[in-house]
C-alpha positions in Angstrom: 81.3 98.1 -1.9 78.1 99.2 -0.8 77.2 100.2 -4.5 78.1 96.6 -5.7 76.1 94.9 -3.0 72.9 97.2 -3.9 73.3 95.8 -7.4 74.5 92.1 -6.0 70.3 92.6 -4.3 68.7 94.2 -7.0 70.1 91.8 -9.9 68.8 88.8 -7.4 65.5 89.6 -6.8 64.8 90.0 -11.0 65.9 86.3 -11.1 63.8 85.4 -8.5 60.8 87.2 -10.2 61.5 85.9 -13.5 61.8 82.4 -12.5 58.8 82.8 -10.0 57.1 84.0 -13.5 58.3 81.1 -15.3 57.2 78.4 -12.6 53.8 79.6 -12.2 52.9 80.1 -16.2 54.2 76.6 -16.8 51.9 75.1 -13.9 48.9 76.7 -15.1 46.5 78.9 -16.7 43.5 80.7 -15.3 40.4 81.8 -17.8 37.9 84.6 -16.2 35.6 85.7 -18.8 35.2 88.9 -17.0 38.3 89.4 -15.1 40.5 88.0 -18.1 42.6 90.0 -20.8 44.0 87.7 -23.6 47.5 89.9 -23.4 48.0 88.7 -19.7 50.3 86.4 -19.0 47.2 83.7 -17.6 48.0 83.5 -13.6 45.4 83.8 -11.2 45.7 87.6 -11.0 46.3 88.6 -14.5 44.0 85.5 -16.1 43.5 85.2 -19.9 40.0 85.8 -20.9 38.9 83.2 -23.9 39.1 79.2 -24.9 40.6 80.3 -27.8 43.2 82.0 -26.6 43.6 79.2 -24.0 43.9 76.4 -27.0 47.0 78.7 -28.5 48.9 79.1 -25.4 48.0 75.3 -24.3 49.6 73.4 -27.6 52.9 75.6 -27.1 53.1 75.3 -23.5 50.5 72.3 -21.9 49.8 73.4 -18.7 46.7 72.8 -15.6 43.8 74.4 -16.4 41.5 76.9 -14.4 38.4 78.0 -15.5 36.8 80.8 -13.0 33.6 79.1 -11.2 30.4 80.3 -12.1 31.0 81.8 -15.8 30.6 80.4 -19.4 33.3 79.7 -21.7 31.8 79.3 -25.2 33.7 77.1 -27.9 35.5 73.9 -27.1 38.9 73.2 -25.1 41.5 71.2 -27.4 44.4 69.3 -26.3 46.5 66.9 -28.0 49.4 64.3 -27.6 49.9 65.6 -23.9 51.4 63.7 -21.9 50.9 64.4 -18.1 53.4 63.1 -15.1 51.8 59.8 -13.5 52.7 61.4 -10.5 51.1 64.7 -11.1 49.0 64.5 -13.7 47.7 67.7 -15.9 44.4 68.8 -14.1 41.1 70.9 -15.8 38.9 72.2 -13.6 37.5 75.1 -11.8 38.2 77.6 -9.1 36.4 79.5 -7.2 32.7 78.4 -5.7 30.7 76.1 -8.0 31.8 74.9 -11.4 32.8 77.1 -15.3 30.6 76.0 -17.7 32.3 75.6 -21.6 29.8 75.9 -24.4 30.8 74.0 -27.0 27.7 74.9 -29.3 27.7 72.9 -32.5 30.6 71.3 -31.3 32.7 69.6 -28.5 32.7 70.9 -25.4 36.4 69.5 -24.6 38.2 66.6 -26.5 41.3 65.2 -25.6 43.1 63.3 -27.8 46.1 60.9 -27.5 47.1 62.0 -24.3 48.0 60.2 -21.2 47.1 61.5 -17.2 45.4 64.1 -17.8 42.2 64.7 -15.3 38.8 67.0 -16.1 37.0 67.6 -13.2 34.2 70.0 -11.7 33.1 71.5 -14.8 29.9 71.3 -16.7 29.5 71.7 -20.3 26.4 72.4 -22.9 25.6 72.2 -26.2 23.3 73.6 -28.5 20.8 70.5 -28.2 20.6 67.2 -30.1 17.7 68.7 -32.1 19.6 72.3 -32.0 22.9 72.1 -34.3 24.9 70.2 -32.6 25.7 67.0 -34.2 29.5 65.9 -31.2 29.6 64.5 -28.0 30.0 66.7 -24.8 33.5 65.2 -23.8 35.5 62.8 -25.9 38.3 61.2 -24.6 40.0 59.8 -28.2 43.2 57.1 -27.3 43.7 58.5 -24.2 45.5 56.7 -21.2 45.7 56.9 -17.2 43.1 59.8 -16.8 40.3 60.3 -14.8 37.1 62.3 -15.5 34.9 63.4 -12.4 32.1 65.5 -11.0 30.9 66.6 -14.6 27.5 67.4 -15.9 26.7 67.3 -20.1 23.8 68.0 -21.6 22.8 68.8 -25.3 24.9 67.4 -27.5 23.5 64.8 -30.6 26.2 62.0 -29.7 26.8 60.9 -25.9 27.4 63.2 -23.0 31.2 61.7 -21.8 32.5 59.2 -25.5 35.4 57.2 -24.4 37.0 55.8 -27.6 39.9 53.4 -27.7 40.9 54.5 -24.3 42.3 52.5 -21.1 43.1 53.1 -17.4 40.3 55.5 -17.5 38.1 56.5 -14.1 34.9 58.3 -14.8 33.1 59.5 -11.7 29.9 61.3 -10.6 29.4 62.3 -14.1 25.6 62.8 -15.1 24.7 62.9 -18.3 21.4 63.9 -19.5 19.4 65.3 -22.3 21.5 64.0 -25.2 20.6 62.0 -28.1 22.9 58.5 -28.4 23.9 57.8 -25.1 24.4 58.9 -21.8 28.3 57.8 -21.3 29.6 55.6 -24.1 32.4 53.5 -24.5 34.0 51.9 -27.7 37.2 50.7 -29.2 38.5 49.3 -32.8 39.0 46.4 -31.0 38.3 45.0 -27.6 42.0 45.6 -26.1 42.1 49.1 -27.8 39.3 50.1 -25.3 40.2 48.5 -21.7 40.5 48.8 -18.1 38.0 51.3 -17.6 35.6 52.1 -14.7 32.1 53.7 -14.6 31.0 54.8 -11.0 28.6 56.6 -9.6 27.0 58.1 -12.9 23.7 59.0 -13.9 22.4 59.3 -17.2 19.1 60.7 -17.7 16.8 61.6 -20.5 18.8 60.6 -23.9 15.5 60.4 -25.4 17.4 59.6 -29.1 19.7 60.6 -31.5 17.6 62.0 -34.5 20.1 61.6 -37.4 20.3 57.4 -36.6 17.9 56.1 -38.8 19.3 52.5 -39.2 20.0 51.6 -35.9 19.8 51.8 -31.9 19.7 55.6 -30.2 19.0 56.6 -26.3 21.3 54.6 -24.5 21.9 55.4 -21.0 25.3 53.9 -20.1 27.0 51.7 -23.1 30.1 49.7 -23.6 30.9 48.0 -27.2 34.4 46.6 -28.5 35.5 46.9 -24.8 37.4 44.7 -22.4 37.6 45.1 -18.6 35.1 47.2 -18.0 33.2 47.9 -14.9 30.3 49.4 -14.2 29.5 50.3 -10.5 27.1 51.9 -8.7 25.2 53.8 -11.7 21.6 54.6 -12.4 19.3 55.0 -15.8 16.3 56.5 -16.6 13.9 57.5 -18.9 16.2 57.1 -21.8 15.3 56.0 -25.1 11.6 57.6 -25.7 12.3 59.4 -29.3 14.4 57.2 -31.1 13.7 58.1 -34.7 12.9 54.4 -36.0 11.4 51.2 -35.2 13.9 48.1 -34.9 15.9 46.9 -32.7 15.9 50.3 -29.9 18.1 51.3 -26.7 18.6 49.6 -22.9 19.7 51.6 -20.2 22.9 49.8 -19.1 24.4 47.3 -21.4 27.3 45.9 -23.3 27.9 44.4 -26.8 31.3 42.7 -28.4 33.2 43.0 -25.1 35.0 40.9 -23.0 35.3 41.2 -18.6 32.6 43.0 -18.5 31.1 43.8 -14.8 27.7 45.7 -13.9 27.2 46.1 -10.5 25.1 47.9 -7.6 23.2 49.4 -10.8 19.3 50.4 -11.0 18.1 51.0 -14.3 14.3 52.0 -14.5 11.5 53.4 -16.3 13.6 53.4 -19.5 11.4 53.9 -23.3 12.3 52.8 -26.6 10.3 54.7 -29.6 6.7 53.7 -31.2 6.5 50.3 -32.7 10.6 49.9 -31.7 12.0 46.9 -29.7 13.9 46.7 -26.6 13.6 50.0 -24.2 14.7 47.6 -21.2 17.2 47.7 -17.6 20.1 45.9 -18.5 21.7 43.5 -21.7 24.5 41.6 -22.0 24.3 41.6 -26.1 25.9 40.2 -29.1 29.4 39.2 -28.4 29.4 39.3 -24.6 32.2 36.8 -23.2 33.0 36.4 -19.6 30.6 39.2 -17.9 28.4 39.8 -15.1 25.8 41.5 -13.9 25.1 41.2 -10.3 23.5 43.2 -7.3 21.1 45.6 -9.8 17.6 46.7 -9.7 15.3 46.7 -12.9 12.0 47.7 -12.5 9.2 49.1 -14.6 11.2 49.6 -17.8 8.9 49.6 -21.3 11.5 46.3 -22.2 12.8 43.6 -20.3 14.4 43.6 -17.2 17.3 41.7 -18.2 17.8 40.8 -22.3 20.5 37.9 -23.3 20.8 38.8 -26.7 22.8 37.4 -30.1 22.4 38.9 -33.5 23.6 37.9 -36.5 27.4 38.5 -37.5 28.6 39.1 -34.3 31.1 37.3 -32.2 30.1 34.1 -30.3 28.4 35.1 -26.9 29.0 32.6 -23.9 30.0 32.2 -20.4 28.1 35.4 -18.7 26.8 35.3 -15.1 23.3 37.0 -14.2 23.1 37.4 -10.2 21.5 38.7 -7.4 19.5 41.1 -9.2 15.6 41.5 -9.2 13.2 43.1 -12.1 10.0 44.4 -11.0 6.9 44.6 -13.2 9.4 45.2 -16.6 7.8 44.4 -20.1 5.3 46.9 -19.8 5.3 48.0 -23.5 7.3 46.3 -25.7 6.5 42.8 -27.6 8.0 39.5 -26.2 9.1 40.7 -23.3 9.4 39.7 -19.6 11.9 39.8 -16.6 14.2 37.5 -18.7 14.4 37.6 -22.3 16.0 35.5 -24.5 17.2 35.9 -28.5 19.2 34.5 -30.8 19.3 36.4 -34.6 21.8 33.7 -35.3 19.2 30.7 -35.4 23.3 28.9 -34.1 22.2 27.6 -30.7 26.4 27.3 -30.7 26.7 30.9 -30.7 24.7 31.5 -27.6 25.9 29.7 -24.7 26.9 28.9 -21.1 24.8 31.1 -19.0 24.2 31.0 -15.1 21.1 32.8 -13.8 21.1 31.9 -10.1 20.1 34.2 -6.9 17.8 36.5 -8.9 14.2 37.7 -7.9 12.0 38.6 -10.5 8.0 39.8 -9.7 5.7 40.6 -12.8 1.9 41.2 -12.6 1.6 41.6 -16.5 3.8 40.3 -18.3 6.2 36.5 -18.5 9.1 36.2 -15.8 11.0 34.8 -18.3 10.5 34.8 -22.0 12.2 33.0 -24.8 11.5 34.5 -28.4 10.5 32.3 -31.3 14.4 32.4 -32.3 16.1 32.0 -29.5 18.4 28.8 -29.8 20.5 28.2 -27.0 22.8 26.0 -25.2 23.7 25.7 -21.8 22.2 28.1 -19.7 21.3 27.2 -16.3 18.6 28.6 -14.0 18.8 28.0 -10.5 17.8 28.8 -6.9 15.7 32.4 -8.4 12.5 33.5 -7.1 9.6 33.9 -10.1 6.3 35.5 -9.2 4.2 36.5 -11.4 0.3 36.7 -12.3 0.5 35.0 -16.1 1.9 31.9 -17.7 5.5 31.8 -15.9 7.3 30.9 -19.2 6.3 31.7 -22.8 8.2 31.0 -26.5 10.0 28.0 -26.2 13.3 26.8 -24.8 15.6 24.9 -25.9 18.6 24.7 -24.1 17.5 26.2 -20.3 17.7 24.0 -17.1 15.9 24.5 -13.9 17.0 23.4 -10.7 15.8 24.5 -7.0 13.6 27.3 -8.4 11.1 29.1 -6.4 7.8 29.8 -8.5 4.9 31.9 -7.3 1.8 32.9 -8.7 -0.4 35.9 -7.6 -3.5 33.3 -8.7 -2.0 29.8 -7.2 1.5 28.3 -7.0 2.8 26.9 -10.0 5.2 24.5 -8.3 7.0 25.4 -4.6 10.5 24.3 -4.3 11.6 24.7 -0.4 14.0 27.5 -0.5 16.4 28.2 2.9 14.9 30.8 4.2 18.5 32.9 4.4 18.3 32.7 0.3 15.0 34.8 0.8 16.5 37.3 3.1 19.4 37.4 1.2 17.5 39.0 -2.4 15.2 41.2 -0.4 18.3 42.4 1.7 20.3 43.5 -2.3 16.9 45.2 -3.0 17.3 47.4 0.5 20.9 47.7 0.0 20.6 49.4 -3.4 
């Protein structure tokens, strides 16, 4: 008896081992470069060692993901078609003090791809420059659903530091991007509901100076949504984006949208953006060609080489109408490039129908150099209303010529003499110097 219960013990605690084991390697895997051995079974005593080795036990078994804090992982992490629970969803991150860096090189640093709930946090990752060899983004997020991406740094990488592409219910957070060569953070679909429900906040994107192997078109974007719907924008800066852009034309804006639908930018600042020599834009915010049913309220422009705010249509795109600018002030913008001023109005389309139904109300713009508002020589519009703003400026308030703008209960101010003084309530005052204080 006593011999069977001995066994009855011994033949109970292996089971508990085992499926102990079994628990813990399905819930996740740890990565210490120094500590690791790629033979280990990848728990936090007995870690694996290498992102290779992690991508080959990942697509068998999809587990979370620990990378040890402090150390660098060189190559990139793949996943694809996981799908995390909604109610815990498949986590990469680090442990330890600090954050892993993953070195992607020439390459990505992590991309996900057709995967829902999955959420990257608390790492940073490199590459080799966007004049270095690599020619990716940092982190691309390809058809991806219900995921969240938060407290990451990217820097070096040709493309954009954080590309979202055809993705929805995504939340990116406290992500700074800098020193890459498209864009800061970029999102884009195939088509406007194949890239939705997606929110920026609290993100910084720095020093995209340009992506040298665009040579036809736009590069150093700071924060960028295109083909999207339902997108907001909240509480984000830019700067100093845009400088080497390897062309002139049509350049870079630190927080805009094009072709998208719903989209909000909010609480923003966007300053002391560039565009390249002899190349066009370089300015705060844009609602651009194809923008329906958007916002931009409560931000802060101010000494950007382009316009404060740009209302922009080009040719071939998608009819752009009924967008809301608000609340917002620009601050001595226009400082380099042609046309420009605190509001800037084009039309490529020379279709006055295909650029309409605009409100610009509540706004605050100051300029000692250049226009408050300008309207290039094409820039036929319909339908755009501006109303109860505060203009002061030093030259001519207006220049170009408008064709489809309305002015009502304006406040304009020269630095020389009043151009004409509409009484204003005194709580509309407070109110704009209050959003510049607040942001």
């Amino acid at each position: 008896m006593r011999k069977l219960i001995i066994l009855f013990l011994f033949l109970s605690s292996l089971t508990f081992t085992f499926c102990n084991q079994e628990r813990t390697e399905q819930e996740a895997f740890y990565v210490d470069g120094i500590k690791g051995n790629d033979h280990n079974p990848g728990t936090q005593r007995h870690p694996i060692r290498s992102l290779s080795e992690l991508n080959n036990r990942f697509q068998k078994s999809p587990s979370d993901v620990y990378f040890a804090s402090g150390q660098t992982f060189e190559g990139s992490l793949i996943m694809q078609a996981v799908i995390g629970s909604e109610t815990e969803p498949l986590v990469i991150t680090s442990y330890g003090e600090g954050r892993a860096i993953i070195n992607g090189g020439k390459s990505e640093a992590i991309r996900i791809e057709d995967c829902n709930n999955v959420n990257i946090s608390n790492l940073s990752v490199r590459g080799d420059g966007r004049k270095g060899g690599n020619r990716t983004n940092g982190i691309s997020l390809m058809r991806t659903r219900n995921s969240h991406v938060e407290n990451i740094d990217a820097e070096g990488f040709q493309k954009s530091g954080l590309d979202l592409y055809n993705c929805s219910e995504v939340v990116v957070k406290n992500v700074f991007a800098f020193n890459n060569g498209f864009c800061g953070i970029n999102i884009m679909g195939s088509e406007r509901k194949m890239s939705n429900n997606i929110l920026i906040q609290n993100c910084r994107a720095e020093n995209n100076p340009g992506d040298p192997s665009i040579l036809n078109n736009h590069s150093g974007n700071g924060i960028l949504a295109g083909v999207s719907d339902s997108v907001i924008i909240d509480h984000c800066t830019a700067t100093n984006n845009g400088w080497d852009m390897p062309r002139e034309g049509n350049g870079p804006v630190g927080i805009w949208a094009w072709e998208s639908s719903h989209i909000t930018i909010q609480y923003c600042v966007s300053y002391k953006n560039r565009t390249s020599r002899n190349g066009k834009d370089g300015g705060g915010f844009d609602l651009d060609g194809g923008v329906t049913n958007s916002v931009i309220q409560y931000c802060l422009s101010y000494e950007n080489e382009g316009a404060g705010y740009g209302l922009f249509q080009y040719s071939g795109a998608s009819r752009w109408s009924d967008n809301i600018i608000r609340y917002c002030s620009s601050i001595n913008d226009g400082l380099k490039t042609a046309g420009s001023g605190g509001f800037f109005l084009w039309n490529g389309s020379g279709d006055d129908r295909q650029l309409t139904n605009c409100q610009i109300y509540n706004n605050l713009v100051y300029s000692d150099s250049v226009p408050v508002l300008s309207f290039e020589n094409a820039s036929a519009h319909k339908n755009f209303s501006f109303y109860n703003n505060i203009f002061i400026g030093s030259v001519q308030p207006i220049s170009g010529h408008n064709s489809g703008s309305t002015f009502n209960g304006n406040t304009w101010w020269s630095m020389r003499r009043p151009y004409e003084y509409h009484n204003l309530e005194i709580m509309k005052l407070n109110r704009i110097f209050q959003t510049l204080t607040e942001l």
